[in-house]
C-alpha positions as CSV (number, residue, x, y, z in Angstrom):
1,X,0.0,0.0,0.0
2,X,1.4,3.0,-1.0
3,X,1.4,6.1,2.1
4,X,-0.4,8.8,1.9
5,X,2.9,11.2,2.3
6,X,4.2,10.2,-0.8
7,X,1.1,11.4,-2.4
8,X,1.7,14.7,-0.7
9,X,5.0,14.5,-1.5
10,X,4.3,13.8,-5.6
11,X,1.7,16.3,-5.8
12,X,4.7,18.9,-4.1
13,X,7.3,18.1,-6.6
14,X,4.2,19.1,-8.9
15,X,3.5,22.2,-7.8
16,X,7.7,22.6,-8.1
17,X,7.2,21.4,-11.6
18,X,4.4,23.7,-12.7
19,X,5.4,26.9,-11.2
20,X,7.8,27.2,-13.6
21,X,6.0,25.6,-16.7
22,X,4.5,26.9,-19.6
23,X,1.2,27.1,-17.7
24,X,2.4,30.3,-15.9
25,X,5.2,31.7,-18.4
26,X,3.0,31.0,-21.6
27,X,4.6,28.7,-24.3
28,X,4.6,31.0,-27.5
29,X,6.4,28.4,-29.3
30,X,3.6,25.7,-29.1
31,X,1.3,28.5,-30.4
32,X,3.2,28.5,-33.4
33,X,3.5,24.9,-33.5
34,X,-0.1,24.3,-33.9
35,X,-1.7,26.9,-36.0
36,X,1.3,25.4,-38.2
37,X,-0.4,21.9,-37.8
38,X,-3.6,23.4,-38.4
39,X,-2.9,25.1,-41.2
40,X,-1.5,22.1,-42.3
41,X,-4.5,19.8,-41.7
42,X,-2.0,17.4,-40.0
43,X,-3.7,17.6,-36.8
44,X,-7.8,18.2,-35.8
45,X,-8.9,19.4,-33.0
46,X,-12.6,19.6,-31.5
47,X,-13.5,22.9,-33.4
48,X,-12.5,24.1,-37.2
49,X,-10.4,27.1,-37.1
50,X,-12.8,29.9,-37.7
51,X,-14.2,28.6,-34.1
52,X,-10.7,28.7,-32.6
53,X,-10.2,32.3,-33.8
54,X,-6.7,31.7,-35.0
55,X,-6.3,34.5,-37.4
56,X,-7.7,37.3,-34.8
57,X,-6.2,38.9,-31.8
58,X,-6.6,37.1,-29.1
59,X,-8.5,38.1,-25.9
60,X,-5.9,39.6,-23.3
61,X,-9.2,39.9,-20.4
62,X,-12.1,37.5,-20.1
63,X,-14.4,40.8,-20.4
64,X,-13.2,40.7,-24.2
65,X,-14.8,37.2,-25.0
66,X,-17.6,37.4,-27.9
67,X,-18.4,34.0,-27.4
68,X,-16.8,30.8,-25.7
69,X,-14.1,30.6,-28.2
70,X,-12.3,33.1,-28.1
71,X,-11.4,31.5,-24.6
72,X,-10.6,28.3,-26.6
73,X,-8.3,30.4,-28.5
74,X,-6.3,32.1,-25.4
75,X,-5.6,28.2,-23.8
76,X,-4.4,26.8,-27.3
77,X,-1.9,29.4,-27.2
78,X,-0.9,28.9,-23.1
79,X,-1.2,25.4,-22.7
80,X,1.9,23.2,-23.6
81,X,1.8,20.9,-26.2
82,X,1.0,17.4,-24.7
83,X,-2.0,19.7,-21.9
84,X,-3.4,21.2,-24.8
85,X,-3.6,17.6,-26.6
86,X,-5.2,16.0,-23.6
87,X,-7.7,18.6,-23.6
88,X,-8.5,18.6,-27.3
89,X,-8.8,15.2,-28.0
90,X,-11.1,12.8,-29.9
91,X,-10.5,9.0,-30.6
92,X,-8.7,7.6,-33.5
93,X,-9.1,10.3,-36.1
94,X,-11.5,12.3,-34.0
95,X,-14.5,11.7,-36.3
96,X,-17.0,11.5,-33.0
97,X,-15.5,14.6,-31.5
98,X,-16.5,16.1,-35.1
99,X,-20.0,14.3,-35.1
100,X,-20.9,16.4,-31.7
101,X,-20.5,19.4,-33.4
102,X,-21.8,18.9,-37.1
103,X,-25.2,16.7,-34.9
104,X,-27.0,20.2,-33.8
105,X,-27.1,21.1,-37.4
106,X,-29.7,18.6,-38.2
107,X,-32.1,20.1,-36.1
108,X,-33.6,23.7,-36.7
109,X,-35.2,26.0,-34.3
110,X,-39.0,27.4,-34.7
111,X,-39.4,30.7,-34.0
112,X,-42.4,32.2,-32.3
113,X,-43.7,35.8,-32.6
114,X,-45.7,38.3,-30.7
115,X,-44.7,36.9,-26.8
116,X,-43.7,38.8,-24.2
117,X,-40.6,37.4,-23.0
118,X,-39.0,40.2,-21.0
119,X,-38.9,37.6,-18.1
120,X,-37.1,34.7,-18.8
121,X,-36.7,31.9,-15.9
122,X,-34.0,29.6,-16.5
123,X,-34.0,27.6,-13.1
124,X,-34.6,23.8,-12.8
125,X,-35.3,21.4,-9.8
126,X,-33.0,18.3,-10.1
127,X,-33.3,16.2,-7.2
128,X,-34.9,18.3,-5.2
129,X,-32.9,21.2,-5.3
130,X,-33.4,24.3,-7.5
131,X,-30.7,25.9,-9.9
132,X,-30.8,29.2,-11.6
133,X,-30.0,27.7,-14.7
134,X,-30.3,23.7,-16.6
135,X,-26.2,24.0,-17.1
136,X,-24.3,21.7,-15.0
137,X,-20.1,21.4,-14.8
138,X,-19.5,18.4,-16.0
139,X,-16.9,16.2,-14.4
140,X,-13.4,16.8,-16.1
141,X,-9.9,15.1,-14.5
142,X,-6.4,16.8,-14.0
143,X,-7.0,20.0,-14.3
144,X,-3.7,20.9,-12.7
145,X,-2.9,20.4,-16.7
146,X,-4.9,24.3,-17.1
147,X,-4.3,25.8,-13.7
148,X,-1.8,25.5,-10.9
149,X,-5.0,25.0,-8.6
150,X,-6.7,22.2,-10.3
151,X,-10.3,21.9,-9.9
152,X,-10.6,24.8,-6.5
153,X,-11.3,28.1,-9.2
154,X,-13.8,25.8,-11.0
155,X,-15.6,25.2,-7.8
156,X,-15.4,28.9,-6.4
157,X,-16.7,29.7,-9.9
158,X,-19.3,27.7,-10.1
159,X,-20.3,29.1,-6.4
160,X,-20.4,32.6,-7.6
161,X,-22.6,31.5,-10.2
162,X,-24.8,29.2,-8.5
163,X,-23.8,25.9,-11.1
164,X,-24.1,22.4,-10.2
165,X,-20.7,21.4,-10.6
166,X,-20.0,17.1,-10.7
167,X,-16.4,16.3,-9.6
168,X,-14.2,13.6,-11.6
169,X,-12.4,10.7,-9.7
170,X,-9.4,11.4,-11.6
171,X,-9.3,15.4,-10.1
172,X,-5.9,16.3,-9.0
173,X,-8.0,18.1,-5.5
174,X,-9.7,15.8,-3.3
175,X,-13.7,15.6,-3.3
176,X,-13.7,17.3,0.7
177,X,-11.4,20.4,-0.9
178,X,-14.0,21.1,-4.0
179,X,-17.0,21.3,-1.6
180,X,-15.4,23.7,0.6
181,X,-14.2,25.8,-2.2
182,X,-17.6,24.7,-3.9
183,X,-20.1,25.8,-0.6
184,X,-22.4,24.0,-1.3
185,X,-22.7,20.0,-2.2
186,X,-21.1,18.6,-5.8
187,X,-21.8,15.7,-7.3
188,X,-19.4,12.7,-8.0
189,X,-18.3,11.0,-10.8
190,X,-17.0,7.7,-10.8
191,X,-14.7,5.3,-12.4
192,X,-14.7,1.7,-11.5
193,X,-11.2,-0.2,-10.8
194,X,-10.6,-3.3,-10.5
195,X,-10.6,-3.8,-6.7
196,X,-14.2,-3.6,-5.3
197,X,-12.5,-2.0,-2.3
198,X,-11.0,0.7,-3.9
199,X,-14.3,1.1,-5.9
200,X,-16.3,1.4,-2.6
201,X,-14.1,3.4,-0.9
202,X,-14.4,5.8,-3.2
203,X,-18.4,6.0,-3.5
204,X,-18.3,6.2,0.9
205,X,-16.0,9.1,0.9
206,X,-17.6,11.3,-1.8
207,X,-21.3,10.1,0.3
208,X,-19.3,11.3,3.6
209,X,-17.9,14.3,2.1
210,X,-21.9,15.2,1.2
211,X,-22.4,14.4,-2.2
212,X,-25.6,13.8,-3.1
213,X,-25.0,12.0,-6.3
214,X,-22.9,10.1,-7.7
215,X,-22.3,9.5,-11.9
216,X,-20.8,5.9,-12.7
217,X,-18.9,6.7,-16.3
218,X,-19.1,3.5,-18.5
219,X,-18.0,4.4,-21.5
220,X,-14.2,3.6,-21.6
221,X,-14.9,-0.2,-22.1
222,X,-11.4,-1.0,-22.8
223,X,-9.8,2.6,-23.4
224,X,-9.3,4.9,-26.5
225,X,-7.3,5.5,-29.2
226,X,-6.2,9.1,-28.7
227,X,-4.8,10.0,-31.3
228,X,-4.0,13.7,-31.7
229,X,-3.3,13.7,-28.1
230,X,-0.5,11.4,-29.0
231,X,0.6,13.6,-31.8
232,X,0.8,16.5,-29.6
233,X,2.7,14.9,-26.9
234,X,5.2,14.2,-29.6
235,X,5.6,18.1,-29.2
236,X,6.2,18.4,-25.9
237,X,10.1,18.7,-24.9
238,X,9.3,19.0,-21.4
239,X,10.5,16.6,-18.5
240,X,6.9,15.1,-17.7
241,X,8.5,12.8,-15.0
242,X,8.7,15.6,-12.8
243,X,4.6,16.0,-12.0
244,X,3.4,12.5,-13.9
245,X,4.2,9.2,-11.6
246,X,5.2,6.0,-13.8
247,X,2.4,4.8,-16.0
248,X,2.4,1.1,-13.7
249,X,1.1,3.7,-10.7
250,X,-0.2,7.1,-12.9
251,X,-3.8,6.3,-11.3
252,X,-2.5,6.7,-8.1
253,X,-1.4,10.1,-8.4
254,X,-4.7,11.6,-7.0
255,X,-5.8,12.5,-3.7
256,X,-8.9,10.5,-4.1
257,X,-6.9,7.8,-3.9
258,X,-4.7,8.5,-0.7
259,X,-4.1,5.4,1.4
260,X,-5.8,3.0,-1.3
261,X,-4.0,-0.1,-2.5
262,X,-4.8,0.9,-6.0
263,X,-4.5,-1.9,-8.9
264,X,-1.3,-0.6,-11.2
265,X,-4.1,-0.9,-14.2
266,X,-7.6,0.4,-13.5
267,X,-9.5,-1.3,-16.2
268,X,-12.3,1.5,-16.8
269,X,-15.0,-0.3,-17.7
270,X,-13.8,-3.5,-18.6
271,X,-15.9,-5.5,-16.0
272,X,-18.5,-3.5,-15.5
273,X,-22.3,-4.5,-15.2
274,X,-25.4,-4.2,-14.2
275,X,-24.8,-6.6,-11.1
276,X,-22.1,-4.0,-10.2
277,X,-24.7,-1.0,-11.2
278,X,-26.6,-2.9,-8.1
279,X,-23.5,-3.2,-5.9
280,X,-23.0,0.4,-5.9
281,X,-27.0,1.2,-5.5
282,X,-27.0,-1.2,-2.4
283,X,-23.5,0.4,-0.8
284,X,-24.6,4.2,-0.5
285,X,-28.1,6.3,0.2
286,X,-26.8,8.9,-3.1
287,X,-28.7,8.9,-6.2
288,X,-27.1,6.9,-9.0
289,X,-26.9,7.7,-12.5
290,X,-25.3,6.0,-15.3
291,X,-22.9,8.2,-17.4
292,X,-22.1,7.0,-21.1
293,X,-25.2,5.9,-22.4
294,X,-26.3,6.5,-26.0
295,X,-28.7,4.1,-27.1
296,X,-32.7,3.3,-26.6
297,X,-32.1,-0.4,-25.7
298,X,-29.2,0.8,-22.7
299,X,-31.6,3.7,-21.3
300,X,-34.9,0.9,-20.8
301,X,-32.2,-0.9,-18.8
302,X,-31.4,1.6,-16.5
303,X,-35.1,2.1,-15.9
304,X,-35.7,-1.1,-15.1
305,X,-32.9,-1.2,-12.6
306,X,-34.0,1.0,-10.5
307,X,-31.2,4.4,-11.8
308,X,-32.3,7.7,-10.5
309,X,-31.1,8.8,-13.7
310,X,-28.4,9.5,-17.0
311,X,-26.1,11.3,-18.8
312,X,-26.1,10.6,-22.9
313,X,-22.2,11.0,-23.2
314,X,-19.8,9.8,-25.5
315,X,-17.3,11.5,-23.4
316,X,-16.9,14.1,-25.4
317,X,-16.4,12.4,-28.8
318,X,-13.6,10.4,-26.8
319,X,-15.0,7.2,-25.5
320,X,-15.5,5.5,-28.9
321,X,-15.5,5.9,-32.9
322,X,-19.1,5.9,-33.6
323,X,-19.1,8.6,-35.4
324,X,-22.7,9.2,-33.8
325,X,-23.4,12.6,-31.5
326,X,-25.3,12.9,-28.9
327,X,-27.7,15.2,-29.4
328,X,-28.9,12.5,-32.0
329,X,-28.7,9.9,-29.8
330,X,-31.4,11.9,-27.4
331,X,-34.4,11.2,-29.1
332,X,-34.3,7.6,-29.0
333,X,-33.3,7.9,-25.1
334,X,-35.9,10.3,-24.2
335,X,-38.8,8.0,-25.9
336,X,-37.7,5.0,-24.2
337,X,-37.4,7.0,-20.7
338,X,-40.6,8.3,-20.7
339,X,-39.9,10.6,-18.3
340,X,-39.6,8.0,-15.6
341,X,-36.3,9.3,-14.8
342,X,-33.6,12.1,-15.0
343,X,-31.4,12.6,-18.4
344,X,-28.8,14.7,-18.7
345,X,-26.5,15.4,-21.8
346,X,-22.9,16.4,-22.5
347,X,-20.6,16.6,-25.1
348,X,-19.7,18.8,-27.8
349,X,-22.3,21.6,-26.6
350,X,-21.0,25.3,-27.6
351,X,-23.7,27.5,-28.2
352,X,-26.9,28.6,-26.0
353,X,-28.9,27.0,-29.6
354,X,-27.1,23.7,-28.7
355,X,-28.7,23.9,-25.2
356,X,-31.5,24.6,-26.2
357,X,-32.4,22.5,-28.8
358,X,-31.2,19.4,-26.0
359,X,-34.1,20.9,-23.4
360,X,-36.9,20.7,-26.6
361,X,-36.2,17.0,-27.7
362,X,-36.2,16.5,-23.7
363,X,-33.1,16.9,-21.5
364,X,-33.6,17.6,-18.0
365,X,-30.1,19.5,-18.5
366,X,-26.8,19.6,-20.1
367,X,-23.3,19.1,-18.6
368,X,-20.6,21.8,-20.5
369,X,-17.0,20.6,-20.8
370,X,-14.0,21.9,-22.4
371,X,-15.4,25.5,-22.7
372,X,-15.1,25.6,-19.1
373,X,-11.5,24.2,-19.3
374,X,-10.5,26.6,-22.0
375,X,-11.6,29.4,-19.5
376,X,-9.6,28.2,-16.8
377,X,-6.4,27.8,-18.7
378,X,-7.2,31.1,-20.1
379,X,-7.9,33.6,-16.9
380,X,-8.5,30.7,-13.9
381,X,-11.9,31.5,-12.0
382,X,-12.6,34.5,-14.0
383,X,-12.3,32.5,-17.0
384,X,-14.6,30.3,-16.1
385,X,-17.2,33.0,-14.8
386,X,-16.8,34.5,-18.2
387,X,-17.7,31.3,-19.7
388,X,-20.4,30.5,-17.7
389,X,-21.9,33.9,-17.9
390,X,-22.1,33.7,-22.2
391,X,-23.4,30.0,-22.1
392,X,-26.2,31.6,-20.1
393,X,-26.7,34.8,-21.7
394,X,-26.9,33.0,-25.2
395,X,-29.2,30.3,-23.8
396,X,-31.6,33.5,-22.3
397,X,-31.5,34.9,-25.6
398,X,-32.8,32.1,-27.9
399,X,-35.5,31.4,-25.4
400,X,-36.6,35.0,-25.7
401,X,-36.5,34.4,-29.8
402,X,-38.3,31.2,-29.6
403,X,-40.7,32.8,-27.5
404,X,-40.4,30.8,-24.5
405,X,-40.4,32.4,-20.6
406,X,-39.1,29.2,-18.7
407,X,-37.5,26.4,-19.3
408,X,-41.1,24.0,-18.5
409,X,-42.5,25.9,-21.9
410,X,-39.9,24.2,-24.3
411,X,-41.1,21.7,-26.1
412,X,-40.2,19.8,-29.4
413,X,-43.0,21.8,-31.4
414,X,-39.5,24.5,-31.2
415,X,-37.4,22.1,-33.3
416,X,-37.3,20.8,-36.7
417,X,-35.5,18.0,-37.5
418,X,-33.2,18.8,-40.6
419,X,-34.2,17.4,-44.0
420,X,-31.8,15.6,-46.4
């Protein structure tokens, strides 16, 4: 078993390590790197250029922003090569990171006329408890990569704003630290090992540390091919021994984990099933939902066992090379619900229309991912409060031009599904 002091004493020769990186210094050299790559077409990332701005000044205050990506933008110039390829990221040759984006153009919006909507109300009940708004922080690991405080400027963020924020396993800050930072209770996202004890120690000390929820991810059923993060890792010159632990023992290397025995190969997914769906249900008095699924047949299954409720995710077009989004899986998942329990959707959503258009074919509410990343690589909690603060503004504004005043009056007579 490894100690808990050499945790500490890994995550110190991290914060040695990144005070002097890139991340704080600015690497103008990888900037140049990739808009070469791009312009190239060697290398896709989750947007096409004219989203990533590359051509225009960038943003040199988070007060700048137009839209989200001009924060996308500021953290492909900051980041190093190999963080900014983690964060970028599809499988294989990215064609479902793609898919999540080009999926929102088959649907079309229906405008209505002659409404007042000078009051909009965006909030939504989930579980009991009422949010100002149906966008939710969805769980994203090591975000030490963006900022030298990890996940903590996410959390006091998403408290100034008054998000639901959903914490990864993989975070580099421990579930008890986000809270505090957070004020209020997070959600918990989980990734299976292969011990049962590690697993379950895991689930009791997010319940202890108050979560109400927790998110079981099962989409990594026997990894991904990552392609352009490899290819941008290929860039990176840097000594990444100093902050990342041998891969036999790189899942240790999270608080989360402190004085675990943790297997030297997690296995994500590998073994999962529903009998271990029921394991976890039976082990802790939180709600359980299901993260990953994408398909009619999986979401009647998670009915049926008794799940409190899911999130349609392909992680983010980098679970698996369907080539399918999600916002077209959602139909299908929302019929065979029937309302009977929660559903929640993330990847690839950019745009208040995106957001939208998930709430009409029947989302509960949607999970935003790298926008809020880009933010924090860009300006840390500001970033992220900037980013939060357009999603919401742009979601306000096309319920104003579809005529709706809260978020109960959206319904699909708004969309139109795309023809040809």
């Amino acid at each position: 078993m490894q100690k808990p002091n050499e945790h500490t004493e890994a995550r110190r020769a991290f914060l040695k390590f990144i005070t002097g990186s890139p991340l704080i210094t600015g690497l103008a050299l990888h900037g140049a790197l990739t808009n070469s790559l791009l312009a190239s077409d060697k290398i896709t990332t989750q947007s096409t250029r004219k989203f990533a701005g590359l051509g225009n000044a960038l943003i040199t205050s988070p007060e700048e922003a137009i839209n989200i990506f001009d924060f996308e933008a500021v953290a492909q110039q900051e980041l190093p090569p190999a963080h900014w390829g983690y964060l970028a990221t599809g499988t294989d040759g990215d064609i479902t990171l793609r898919a999540n984006r080009e999926g929102f153009e088959q649907f079309q919006l229906r405008m209505r006329r002659l409404i007042d909507v000078r009051d909009i109300d965006m909030s939504k009940e989930i579980f009991g408890t009422t949010w100002p708004t149906p966008i939710v922080i969805a769980p994203c690991g090591h975000q030490m990569a963006f900022h030298i405080e990890g996940e903590l400027p996410v959390a006091r963020a998403a408290r100034t704003k008054n998000h639901l924020q959903i914490l990864s396993t993989v975070s580099n800050t421990s579930v008890e630290d986000v809270t505090e930072a957070r004020g209020a209770p997070i959600w918990y996202q989980l990734y299976a090992t292969k011990s049962w004890e590690v697993t379950a120690a895991l689930v009791k000390r997010a319940e202890a540390a108050g979560c109400p929820a927790v998110a079981i991810t099962v989409d990594l059923q026997g990894g991904s091919n990552r392609e352009t993060m490899k290819k941008f890792a290929k860039l990176d010159k840097r000594e990444c021994t100093n902050c990342h632990l041998p891969p036999d023992n790189a899942v240790a290397f999270n608080p989360m984990y402190d004085g675990l025995s943790v297997p030297a190969e997690s296995s994500y997914g590998l073994s999962l099933t529903w009998d271990f769906v029921k394991k976890v249900q039976d082990l802790t008095t939180m709600k359980v939902l299901i993260k990953g699924i994408v398909t009619a047949e999986d979401a009647r299954l998670a009915v049926e066992h008794g799940i409190d409720g899911i999130i349609v995710s392909n992680h983010g077009g980098r679970a698996e090379a369907s080539g399918r989004s999600t916002i077209e899986c959602l139909p299908e998942i929302v019929e065979a619900v029937q309302g009977q329990i929660l559903i929640l959707i993330d990847s690839g959503f950019r745009r208040g229309t995106d957001f939208f258009k998930a709430l009409a074919i029947g989302a509960d509410a949607v999970c935003v991912g790298r926008p809020y990343l880009w933010g924090l690589a860009s300006f840390g909690q500001a970033g992220v409060e900037a980013v939060l603060t357009l999603l919401r503004a742009e979601l306000q504004l096309v319920m104003q031009q579809t005529g709706v005043t809260s978020l109960n009056q959206i319904t699909r007579a708004h969309i139109a599904k795309r023809l040809g």
